[in-house]
DRENDOGU-380381 format. One record per residue (C-alpha): chain; x, y, z. Coordinates in nm, 3 decimals. Example, Ala and Ser with C-alpha at 12.3 -4.5 7.8 and 13.67 -1.06 7.14 Angstrom:
// DRENDOGU-380381
('A',(1.230,-0.450,0.780))
('A',(1.367,-0.106,0.714))
This chain:
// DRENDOGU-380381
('A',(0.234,-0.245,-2.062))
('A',(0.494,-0.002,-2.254))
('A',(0.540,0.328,-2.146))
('A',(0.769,0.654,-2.192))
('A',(0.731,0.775,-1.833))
('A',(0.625,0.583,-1.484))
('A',(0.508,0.825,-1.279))
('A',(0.469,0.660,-0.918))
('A',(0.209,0.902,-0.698))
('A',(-0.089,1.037,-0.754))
('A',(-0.060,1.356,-0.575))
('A',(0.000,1.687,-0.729))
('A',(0.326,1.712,-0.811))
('A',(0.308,1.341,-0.975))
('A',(0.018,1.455,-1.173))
('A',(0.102,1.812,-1.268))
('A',(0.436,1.627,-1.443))
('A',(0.209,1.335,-1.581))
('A',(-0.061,1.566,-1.734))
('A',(0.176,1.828,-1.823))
('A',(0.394,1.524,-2.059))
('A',(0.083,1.368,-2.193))
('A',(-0.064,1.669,-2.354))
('A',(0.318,1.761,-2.479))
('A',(0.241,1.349,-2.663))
('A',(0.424,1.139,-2.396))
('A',(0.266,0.799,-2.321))
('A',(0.249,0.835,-1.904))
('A',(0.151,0.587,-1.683))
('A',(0.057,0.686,-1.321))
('A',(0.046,0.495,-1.015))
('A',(-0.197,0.618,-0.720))
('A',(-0.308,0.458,-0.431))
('A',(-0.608,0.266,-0.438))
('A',(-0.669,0.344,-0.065))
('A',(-0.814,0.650,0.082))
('A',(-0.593,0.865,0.304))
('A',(-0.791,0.809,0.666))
('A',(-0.876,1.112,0.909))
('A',(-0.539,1.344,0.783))
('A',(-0.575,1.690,0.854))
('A',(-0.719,1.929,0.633))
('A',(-0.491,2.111,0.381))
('A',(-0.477,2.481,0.312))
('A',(-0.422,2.574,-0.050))
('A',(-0.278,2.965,-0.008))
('A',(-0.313,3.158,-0.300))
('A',(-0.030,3.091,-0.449))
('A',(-0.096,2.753,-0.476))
('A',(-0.451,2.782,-0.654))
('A',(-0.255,3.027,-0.927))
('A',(-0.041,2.771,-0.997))
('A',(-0.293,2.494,-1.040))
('A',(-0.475,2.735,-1.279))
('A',(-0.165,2.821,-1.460))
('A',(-0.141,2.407,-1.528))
('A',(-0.475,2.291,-1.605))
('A',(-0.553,2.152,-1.244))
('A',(-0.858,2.154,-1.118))
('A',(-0.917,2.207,-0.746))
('A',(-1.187,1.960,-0.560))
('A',(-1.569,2.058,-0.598))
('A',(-1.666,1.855,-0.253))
('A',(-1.545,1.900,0.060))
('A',(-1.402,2.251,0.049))
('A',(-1.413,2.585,0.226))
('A',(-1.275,2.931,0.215))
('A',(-0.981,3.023,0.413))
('A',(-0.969,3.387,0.427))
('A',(-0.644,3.434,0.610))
('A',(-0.393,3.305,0.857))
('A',(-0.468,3.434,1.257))
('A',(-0.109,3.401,1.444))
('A',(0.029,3.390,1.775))
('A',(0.387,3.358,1.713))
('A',(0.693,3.589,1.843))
('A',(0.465,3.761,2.089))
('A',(0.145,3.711,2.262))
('A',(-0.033,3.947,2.027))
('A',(-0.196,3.767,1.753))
('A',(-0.121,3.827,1.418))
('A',(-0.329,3.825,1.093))
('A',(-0.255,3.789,0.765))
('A',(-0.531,3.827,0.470))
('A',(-0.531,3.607,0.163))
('A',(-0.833,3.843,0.000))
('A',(-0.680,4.208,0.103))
('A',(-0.343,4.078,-0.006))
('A',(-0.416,3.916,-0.348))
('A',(-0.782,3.952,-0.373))
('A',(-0.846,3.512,-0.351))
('A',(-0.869,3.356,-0.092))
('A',(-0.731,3.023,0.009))
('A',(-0.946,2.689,0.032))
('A',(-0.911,2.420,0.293))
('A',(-0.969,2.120,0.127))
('A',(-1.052,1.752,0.203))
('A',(-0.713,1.543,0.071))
('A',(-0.877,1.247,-0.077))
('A',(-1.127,1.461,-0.258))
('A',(-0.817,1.698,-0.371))
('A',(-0.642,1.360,-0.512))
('A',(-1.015,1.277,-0.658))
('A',(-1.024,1.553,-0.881))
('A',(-0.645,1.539,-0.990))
('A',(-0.682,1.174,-1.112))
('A',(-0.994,1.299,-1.308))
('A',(-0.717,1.536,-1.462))
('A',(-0.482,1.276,-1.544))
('A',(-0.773,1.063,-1.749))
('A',(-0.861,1.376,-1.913))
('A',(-0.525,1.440,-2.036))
('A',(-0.455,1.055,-2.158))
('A',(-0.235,0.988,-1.875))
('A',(-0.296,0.596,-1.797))
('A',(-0.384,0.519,-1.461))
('A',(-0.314,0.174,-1.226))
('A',(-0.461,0.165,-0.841))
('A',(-0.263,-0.007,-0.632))
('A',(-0.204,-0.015,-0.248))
('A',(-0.035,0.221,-0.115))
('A',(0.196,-0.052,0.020))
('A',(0.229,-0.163,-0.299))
('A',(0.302,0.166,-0.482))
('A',(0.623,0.096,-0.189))
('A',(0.687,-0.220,-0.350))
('A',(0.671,-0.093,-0.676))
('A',(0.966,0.195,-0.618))
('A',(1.128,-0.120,-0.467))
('A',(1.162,-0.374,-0.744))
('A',(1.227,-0.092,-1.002))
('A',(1.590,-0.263,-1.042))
('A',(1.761,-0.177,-1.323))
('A',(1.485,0.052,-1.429))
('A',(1.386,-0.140,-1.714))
('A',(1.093,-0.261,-1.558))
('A',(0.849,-0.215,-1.278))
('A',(0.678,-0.554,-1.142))
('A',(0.357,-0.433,-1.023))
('A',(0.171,-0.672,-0.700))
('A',(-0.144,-0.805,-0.835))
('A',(-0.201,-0.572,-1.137))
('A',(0.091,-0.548,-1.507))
('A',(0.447,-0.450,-1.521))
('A',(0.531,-0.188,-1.685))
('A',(0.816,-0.203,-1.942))
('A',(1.095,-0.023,-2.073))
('A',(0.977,0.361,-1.948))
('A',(1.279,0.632,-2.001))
('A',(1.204,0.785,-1.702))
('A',(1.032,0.736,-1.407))
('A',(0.952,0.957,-1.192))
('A',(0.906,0.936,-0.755))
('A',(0.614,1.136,-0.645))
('A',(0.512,0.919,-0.404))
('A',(0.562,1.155,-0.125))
('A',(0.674,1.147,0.198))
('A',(0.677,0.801,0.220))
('A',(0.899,0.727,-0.045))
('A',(1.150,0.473,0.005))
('A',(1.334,0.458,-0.293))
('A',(1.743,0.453,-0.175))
('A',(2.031,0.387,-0.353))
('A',(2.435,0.415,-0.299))
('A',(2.409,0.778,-0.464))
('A',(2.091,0.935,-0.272))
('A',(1.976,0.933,0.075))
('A',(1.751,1.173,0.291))
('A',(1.883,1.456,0.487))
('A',(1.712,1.511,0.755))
('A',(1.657,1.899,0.946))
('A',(1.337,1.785,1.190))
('A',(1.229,1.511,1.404))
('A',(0.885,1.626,1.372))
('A',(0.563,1.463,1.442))
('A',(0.196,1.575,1.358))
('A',(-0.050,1.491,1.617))
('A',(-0.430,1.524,1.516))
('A',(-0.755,1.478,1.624))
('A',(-1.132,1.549,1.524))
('A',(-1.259,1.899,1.675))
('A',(-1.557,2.123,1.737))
('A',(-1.543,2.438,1.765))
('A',(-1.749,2.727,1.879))
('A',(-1.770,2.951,1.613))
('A',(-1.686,2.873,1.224))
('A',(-1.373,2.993,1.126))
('A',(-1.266,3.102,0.762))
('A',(-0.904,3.136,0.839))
('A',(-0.597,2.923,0.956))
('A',(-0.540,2.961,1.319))
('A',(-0.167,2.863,1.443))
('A',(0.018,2.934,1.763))
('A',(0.334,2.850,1.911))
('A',(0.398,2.705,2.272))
('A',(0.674,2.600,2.457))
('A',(0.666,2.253,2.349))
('A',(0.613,2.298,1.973))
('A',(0.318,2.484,1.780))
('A',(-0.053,2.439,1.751))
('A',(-0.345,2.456,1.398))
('A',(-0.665,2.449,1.347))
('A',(-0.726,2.478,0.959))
('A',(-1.073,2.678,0.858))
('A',(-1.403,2.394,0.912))
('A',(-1.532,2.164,0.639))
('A',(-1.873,2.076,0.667))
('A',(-1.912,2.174,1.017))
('A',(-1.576,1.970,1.162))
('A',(-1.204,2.033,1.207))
('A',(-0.921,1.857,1.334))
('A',(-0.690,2.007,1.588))
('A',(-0.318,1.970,1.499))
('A',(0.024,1.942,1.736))
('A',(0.331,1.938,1.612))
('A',(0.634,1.844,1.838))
('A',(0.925,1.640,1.868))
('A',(0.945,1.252,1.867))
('A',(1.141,1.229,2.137))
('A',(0.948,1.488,2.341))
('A',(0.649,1.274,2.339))
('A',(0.582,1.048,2.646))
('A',(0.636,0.664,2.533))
('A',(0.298,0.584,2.764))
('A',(-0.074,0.652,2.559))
('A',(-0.194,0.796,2.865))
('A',(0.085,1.014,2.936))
('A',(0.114,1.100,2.627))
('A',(-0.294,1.223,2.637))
('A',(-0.194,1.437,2.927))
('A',(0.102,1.558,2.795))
('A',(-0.082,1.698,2.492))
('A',(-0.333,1.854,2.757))
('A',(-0.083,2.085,2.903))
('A',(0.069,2.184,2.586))
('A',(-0.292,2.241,2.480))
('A',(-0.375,2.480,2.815))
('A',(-0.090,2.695,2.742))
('A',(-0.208,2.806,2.440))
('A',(-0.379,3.124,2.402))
('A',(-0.616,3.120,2.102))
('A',(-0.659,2.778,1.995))
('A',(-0.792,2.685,2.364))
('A',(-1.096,2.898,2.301))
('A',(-1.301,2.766,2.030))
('A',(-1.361,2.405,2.181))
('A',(-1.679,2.322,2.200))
('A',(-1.562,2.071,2.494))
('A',(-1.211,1.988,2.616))
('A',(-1.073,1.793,2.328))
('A',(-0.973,1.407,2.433))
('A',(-0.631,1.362,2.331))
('A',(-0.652,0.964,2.364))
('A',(-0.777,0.947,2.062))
('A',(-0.480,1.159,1.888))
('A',(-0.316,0.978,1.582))
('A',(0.020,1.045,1.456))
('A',(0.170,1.116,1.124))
('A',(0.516,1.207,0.990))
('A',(0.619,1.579,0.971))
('A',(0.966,1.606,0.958))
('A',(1.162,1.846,0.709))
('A',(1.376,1.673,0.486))
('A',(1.512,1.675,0.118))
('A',(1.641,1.371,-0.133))
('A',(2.053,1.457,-0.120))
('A',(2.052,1.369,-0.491))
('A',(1.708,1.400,-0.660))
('A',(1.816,1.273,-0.993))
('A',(2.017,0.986,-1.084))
('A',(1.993,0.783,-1.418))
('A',(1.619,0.764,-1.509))
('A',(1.524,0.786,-1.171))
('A',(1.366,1.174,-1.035))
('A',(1.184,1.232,-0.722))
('A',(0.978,1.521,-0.738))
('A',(0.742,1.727,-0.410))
('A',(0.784,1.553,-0.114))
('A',(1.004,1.290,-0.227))
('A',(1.267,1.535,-0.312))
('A',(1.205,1.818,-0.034))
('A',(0.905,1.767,0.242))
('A',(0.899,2.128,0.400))
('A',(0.813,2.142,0.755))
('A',(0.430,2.230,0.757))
('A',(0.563,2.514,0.939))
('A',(0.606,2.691,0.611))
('A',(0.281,2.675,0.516))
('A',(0.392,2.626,0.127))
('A',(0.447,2.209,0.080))
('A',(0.175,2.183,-0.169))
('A',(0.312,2.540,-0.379))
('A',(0.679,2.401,-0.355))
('A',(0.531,2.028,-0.492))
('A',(0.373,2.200,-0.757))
('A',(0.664,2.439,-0.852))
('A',(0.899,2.179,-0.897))
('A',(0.703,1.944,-1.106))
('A',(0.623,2.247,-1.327))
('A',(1.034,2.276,-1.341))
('A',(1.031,1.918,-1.408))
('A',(0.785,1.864,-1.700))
('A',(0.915,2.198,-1.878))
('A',(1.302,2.026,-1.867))
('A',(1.160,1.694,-1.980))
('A',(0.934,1.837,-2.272))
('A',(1.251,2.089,-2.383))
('A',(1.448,1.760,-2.409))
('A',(1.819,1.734,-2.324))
('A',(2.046,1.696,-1.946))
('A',(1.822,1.741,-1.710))
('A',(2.019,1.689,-1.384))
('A',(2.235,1.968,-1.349))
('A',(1.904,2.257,-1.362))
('A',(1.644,2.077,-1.188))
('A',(1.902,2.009,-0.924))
('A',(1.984,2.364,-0.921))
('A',(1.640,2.476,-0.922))
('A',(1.590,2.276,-0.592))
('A',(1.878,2.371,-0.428))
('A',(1.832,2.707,-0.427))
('A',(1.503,2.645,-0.331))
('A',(1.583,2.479,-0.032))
('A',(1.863,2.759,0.031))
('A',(1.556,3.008,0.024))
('A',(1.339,2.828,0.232))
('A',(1.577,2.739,0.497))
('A',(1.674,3.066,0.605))
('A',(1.298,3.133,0.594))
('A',(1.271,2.825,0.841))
('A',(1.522,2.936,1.051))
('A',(1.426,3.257,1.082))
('A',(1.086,3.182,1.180))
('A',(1.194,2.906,1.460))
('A',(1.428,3.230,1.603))
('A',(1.115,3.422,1.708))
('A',(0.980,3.122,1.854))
('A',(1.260,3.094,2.074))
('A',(1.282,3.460,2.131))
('A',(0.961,3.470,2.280))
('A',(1.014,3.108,2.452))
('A',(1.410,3.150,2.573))
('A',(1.435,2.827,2.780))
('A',(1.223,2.610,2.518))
('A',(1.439,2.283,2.453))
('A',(1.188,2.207,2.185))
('A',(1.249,2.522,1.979))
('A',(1.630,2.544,2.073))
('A',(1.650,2.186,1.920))
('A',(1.468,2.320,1.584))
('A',(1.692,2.592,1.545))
('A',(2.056,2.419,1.603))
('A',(1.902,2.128,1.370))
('A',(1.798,2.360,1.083))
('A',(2.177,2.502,1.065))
């Protein structure tokens, strides 16, 4: 199979750039993963992030949504905090199901005439792997794909596409720890709170469940599962909000794991090689904007592409200061953390590792 651009991902930076360069006449192919995403926490779509969908012809999911009407805080202080989506910009966010997010943006991509191939997500690895001289792209079980001019990373966090010229920088040794939850009453905003230990969510209910979030430190976590269970206990009891909407105590054996840490591609283009979202910057879910920053620079991306030309030098740029933006964001926010928890080794770790 011939192609102008390989787009590997099927997220939605990978398909805002794949949709956005078929309609402009460019023969895409896509890659997604042919497996569902299993048990991940919700994501909240701010905003933001719906206008910018809008503004590029993406659709958001039908099934598996709900409103999130705001964002209820406990952060420098014990006081808690609320911020409203609908007073501030009159929309409201949406918590949203992933798989049935990525659902709705493949539906997209056929719309538009991008060509899609399922694969494994292991495979989609293996693919980014065996790119070699970028002539090519040997594809496990399924064609290769010949001759594309570019080809473009949006296989997220995951990716593992390294060269001499590029490697990840790294600003958090984050982990996400999640499991299913009731609560008491339905919520219809984000809760989040900070602890001693690292920070707490609960993102708004989907058809009557949750999942309860912790976010921490690899190396903070005890190595032993049951240790670990009570460890995530305590940090659980010291919070003040999220603590009282359980239904029941929440059993923190069954907690899964899943990367978090904040990191960006040192060089995101080189040759016909671009990573784009979280292959190029994965923002600490602290910040609350991963999927609006994913989106933004793909819709840098695809514009630079479809004006023809260097592309390096301003999408480089563009993320750069991007990152310089959001950084001093990060920092500022892991300060009043610390102000309010002085002798936290957790947040005192954050904040000398985001300088």
């Amino acid at each position: 199979m011939k192609c102008e651009v390989l787009v590997i991902g099927g997220g939605p930076a990978g398909t805002l750039v794949a949709t956005n360069l078929a309609r402009s006449g460019k023969k895409v192919i896509q890659l997604v993963s042919s497996e569902q995403s299993k048990g991940r926490p919700f994501e909240v779509l701010t905003p933001a992030t719906r206008q910018l969908l809008r503004k590029n012809n993406l659709s958001e999911p039908e099934i598996m949504v709900s409103k999130c009407r705001g964002v209820l805080s406990v952060w420098e202080d014990s006081k808690p905090d609320f911020h409203d989506y609908e007073f501030a910009t009159c929309v409201p966010g949406l918590s949203i199901d992933r798989n049935a997010f990525h659902h709705s943006l493949q539906n997209d991509a056929v719309a538009t005439g991008v060509y899609l191939v399922k694969i494994s997500r292991p495979g989609i690895n293996k693919s980014i792997a065996r790119l070699g001289e970028y002539n090519y792209c040997e594809i496990e079980g399924g064609p290769a794909i010949i001759g594309p001019e570019l080809i473009i990373d949006a296989s997220g966090r995951q990716s593992n596409f390294t060269d001499e010229h590029s490697q990840k920088k790294y600003f958090s040794n984050q982990v996400a720890f999640y499991i299913s939850h009731q609560v008491s009453n339905w919520t219809d905003y984000l809760l989040v709170e900070a602890v001693p230990e690292g920070w707490w969510y609960i993102p708004p209910s989907i058809e009557g469940r949750t999942q309860l979030v912790f976010l921490t430190d690899m190396d903070n976590i005890p190595v032993n599962h049951i240790e670990r269970a009570k460890w995530l206990s305590h940090c659980y009891k010291e919070s003040i909000i999220i603590n009282k909407f359980a239904v029941v105590q929440p059993n923190f054996e069954n907690a899964k794991g899943t990367d978090a840490r904040f990191f960006r591609q040192s060089v995101p283009v080189h040759h016909k090689r671009i990573c784009v979202g979280d292959s190029a910057l994965a923002l600490d879910p602290l910040s609350g904007s991963g999927t609006w920053a994913a989106l933004a620079g793909a819709e840098q991306l695809a514009s630079l592409i479809n004006k023809g030309g260097e592309i390096s030098t301003s999408y480089c740029e563009w993320y750069q200061d991007f990152f310089e933006r959001e950084h001093i964001l990060y920092k500022e926010t892991c300060l009043k953390a610390l102000e309010r928890f002085p002798n936290s080794e957790f947040w005192k770790r954050k904040l000398n590792k985001a300088v």
